[in-house]
N, C-alpha and C positions, 0 to 999 in steps of 0.2 A: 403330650402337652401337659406341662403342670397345671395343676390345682390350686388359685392362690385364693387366700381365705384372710381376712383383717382380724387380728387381736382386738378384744369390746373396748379395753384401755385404751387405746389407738385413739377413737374416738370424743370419747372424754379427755383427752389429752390435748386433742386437736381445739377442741371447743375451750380448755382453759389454757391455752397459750404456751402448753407445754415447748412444742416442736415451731419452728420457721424452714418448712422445707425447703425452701429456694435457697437457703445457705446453712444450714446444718449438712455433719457428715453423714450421710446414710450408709450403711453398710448392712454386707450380708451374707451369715456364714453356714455353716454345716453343719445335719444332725440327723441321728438315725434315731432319736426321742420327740416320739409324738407330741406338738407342739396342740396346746388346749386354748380357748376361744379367752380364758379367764388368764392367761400369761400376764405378765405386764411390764418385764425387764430380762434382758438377756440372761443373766443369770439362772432365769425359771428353767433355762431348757439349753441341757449341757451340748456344747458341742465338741467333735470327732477332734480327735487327736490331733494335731499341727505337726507337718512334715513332709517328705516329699511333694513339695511343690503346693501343697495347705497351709498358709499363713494364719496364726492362730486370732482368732477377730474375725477371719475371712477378709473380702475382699470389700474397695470402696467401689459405691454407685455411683457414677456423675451424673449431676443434675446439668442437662444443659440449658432447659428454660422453665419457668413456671409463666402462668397467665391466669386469668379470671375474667370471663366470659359470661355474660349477665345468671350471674350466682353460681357458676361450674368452673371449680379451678382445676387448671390441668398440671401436673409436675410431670415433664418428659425428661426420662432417663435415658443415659446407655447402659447397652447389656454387658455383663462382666466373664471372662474367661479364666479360667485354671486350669493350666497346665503339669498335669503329676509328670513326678522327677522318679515316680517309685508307687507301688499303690495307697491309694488315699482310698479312705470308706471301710466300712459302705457307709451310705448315706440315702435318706429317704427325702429328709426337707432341707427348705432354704430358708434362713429366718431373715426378714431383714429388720435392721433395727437402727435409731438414733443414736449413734457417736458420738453430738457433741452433749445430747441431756446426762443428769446424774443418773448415775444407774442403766444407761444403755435402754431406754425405752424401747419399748418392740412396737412392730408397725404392721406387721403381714407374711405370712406365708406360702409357701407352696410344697404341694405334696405331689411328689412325683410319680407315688403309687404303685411302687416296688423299690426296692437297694437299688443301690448306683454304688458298684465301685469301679475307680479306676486304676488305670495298669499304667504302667511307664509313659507316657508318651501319646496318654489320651487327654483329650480337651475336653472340659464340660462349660457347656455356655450356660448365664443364666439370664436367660431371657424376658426383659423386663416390663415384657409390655402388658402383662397382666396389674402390676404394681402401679403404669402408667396409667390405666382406664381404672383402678381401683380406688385412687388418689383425689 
């Protein structure tokens, strides 16, 4: 099971009205560089090559619902699949981040806690319910 950890920026971002998660694109792509607590845009932390069946950006998140709940807001996602055409990786983390702010704001990670590469024909899911109760 991954390890998902929030970027400090996240935070301060949320509180100055950076993101509106219930409609902003969230997305979330691939990287075998150790993503740092101090990150604050996608660009801080390169990611893996684009190709067989790796869309460079990575992949979007659907939000299906957001709510607030006397002061607990929830943003429920679905989880996202990539299927390689050829191998893709390796890869250790998931970054996800805001598509629609300037500069691709980062939101959270997870560290899966070894490489992950994939071979022709394997699926990696990325499972978002850490993102979900983190949110």
């Amino acid at each position: 099971m991954a390890v998902g950890n929030k970027f400090n920026q996240f935070i301060a971002d949320v509180y100055n009205g950076v993101h509106n998660l219930s409609s902003d694109t969230i997305k979330a792509y691939l990287t075998n560089v150790a993503p740092i607590a101090t990150n604050s845009v996608k660009a801080d932390i390169a990611e893996i090559a684009a190709g067989n069946g790796y869309t460079a950006g990575g992949v979007t998140i659907a939000v299906t619902s957001s709510t607030q709940t006397a002061g607990t807001y929830s943003l429920v996602t679905g989880d996202a699949t990539i299927t390689a055409t050829g191998a893709i990786g390796p890869f250790r983390y998931v970054v996800f981040y805001n598509g629609t702010t300037v500069n691709n704001r980062v939101i959270q990670w997870y560290d899966y806690g070894s490489a992950v590469t994939m071979a022709s024909g394997d699926t990696f899911t990325i499972d978002t319910t850490t993102l979900r109760s983190a949110t």
